[in-house]
C-alpha positions, 0 to 999 in steps of 0.5 A: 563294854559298850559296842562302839556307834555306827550310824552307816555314814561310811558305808553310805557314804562308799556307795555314794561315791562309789563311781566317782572313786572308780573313775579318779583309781583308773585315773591312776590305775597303773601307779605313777610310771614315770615323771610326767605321771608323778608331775600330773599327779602332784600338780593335780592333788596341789591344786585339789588339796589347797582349795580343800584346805582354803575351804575347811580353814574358814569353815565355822566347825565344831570342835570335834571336826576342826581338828580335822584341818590339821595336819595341813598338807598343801606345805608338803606338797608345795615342797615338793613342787619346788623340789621338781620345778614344777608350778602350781595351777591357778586356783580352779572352782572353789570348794564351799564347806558351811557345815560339820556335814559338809566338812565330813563329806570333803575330809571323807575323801581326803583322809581316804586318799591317804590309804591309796597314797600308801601305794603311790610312796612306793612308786614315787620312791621307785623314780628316786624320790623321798621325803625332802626330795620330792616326795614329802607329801607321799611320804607324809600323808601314806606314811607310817600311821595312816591306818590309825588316822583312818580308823580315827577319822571313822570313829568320828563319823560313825559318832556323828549324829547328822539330821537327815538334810545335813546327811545329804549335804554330807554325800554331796560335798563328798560327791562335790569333792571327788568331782573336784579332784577329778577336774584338778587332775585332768587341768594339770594333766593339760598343763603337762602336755606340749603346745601342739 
């Protein structure tokens, strides 16, 4: 049996990023406590997840990484939106995605958020939601499978064979995309507080 490849992308681009998902977990250190954390949090990943996906959907990829576009999770999350009366942001800074590198870096980030969304479902069920109820997203993007994506996910990177300046452009549109979620976050983190 032939070992499967691994060319240190993941790990590499782990340490890449490293500070950044330091910074967006203690974002969320504590879980979602309460309403106005769980509104922050959707609001914050709408806005991160529709620029993502706008940026992926025009992206001219290969096969082996377009397939990655799908599922579309911004219709969860508006959903949810609507669920709870809570409205969008105004598209922030856009997301460029030119490359299967750069696509790489950007779905590295969005496919691991899927693995701490496994955690957040709980919380958000603990404040009374469920899918159709203001936690489809959660529901859907941590739910059931979401170790089999991930392992998927891995698989393609690992099979990846990536020049050196498309590596780099990979760990930058990674380090691009936690910087873009982290400024998402804050922006909804804004909207939520009252006018002084």
């Amino acid at each position: 049996m032939t070992p499967a490849a691994d060319n240190g992308y993941r790990e590499r681009l782990r340490g890449a990023t490293g500070s950044a998902h330091v910074r967006l977990d203690a974002r969320f250190a504590h879980g979602l406590r309460n309403a106005q954390e769980y509104a922050t949090y959707l609001v914050g990943m709408q806005a991160f997840l529709a620029n993502a996906e706008r940026a992926l959907a025009i992206a001219p990829l290969s096969a082996a990484w377009r397939e990655w576009r799908e599922p579309a999770r911004t219709p969860w999350i508006d959903d949810d939106l609507a669920a709870l009366g809570l409205s969008p942001l105004a598209a922030g800074p856009a997301l460029m995605v030119d490359t299967d590198a750069q696509a790489a870096g950007l779905l590295y980030v969005i496919e691991g958020s899927a693995l701490g969304a496994t955690q957040l479902v709980l919380h958000a069920q603990a404040l009374g939601h469920a899918a159709g109820e203001g936690a489809t997203f959660l529901a859907r993007h941590g739910g059931l499978g979401v170790g089999v994506r991930w392992r998927a996910f891995v698989r393609c990177l690992e099979n990846a064979a990536f020049e050196p300046s498309d590596e780099s452009a990979m760990m930058n549109a990674a380090a691009r995309a936690f910087a873009s979620a982290e400024h998402e976050f804050h922006r909804a983190e804004l909207s939520g507080r009252p006018a002084c």
